[in-house]
C-alpha positions as MATLAB code, in Angstrom:
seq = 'XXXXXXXXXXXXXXXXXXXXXXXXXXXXXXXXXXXXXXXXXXXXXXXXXXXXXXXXXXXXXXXXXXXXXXXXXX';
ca = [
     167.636   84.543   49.120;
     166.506   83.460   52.673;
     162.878   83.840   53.892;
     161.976   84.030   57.450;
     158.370   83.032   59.196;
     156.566   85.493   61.192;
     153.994   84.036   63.577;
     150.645   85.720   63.271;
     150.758   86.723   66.993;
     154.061   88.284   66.584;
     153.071   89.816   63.605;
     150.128   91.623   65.033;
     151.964   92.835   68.023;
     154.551   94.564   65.322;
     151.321   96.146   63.713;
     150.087   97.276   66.896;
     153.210   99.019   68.195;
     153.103  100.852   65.230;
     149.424  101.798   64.787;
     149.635  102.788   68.807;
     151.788  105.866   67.136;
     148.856  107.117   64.991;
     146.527  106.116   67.672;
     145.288  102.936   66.277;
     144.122   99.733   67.681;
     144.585   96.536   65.267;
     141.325   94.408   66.556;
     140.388   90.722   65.982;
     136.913   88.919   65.731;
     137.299   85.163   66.925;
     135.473   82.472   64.203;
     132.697   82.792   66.491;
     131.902   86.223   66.983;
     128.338   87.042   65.548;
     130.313   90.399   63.954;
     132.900   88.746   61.723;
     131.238   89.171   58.996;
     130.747   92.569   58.637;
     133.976   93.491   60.535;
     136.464   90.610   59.088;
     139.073   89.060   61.114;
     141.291   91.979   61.428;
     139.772   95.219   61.553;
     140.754   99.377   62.818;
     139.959  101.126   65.284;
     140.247  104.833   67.028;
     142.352  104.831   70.014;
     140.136  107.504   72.079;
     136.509  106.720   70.133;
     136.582  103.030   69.655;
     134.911  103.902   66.110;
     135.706  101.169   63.501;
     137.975  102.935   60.953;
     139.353  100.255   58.304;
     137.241   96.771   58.051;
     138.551   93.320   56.659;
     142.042   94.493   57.154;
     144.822   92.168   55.481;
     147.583   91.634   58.713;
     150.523   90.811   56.080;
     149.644   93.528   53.649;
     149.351   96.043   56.383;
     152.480   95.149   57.886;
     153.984   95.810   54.971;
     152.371   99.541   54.100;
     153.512  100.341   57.677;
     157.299   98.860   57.176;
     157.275   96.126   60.102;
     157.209   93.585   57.946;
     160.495   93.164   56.231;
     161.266   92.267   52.470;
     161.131   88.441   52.098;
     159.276   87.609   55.229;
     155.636   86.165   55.182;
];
């Protein structure tokens, strides 16, 4: 069984193609940002609102649930 690397930036791009579908923006928060805490490095938001729908979002496991990231990839 072969495994194949996904960079993080290419993964997120993935994520956001397919979020942009359901009207979705996949969001970061830099080390520095005063709001990573309560938001977590990856977080959701609404396309139109810009209200935060889905905190401390997991990239790989998300990829996943939405089918970009294939079987035996990490």
């Amino acid at each position: 069984m072969s495994t194949t690397s996904i960079t993080t930036p290419a993964l997120a791009a993935r994520v956001r193609r397919r979020l942009a579908r359901e009207r979705q923006l996949l969001r970061h928060c830099w080390p520095w940002d005063p709001r990573l805490a309560e938001l977590g490095r990856w977080y959701l938001i609404a396309a139109h609102t810009h209200e935060v729908i889905a905190k401390r979002v997991d990239l790989e496991q998300l990829a996943r649930d939405l089918g970009v990231l294939p079987e035996g990839a990490s």
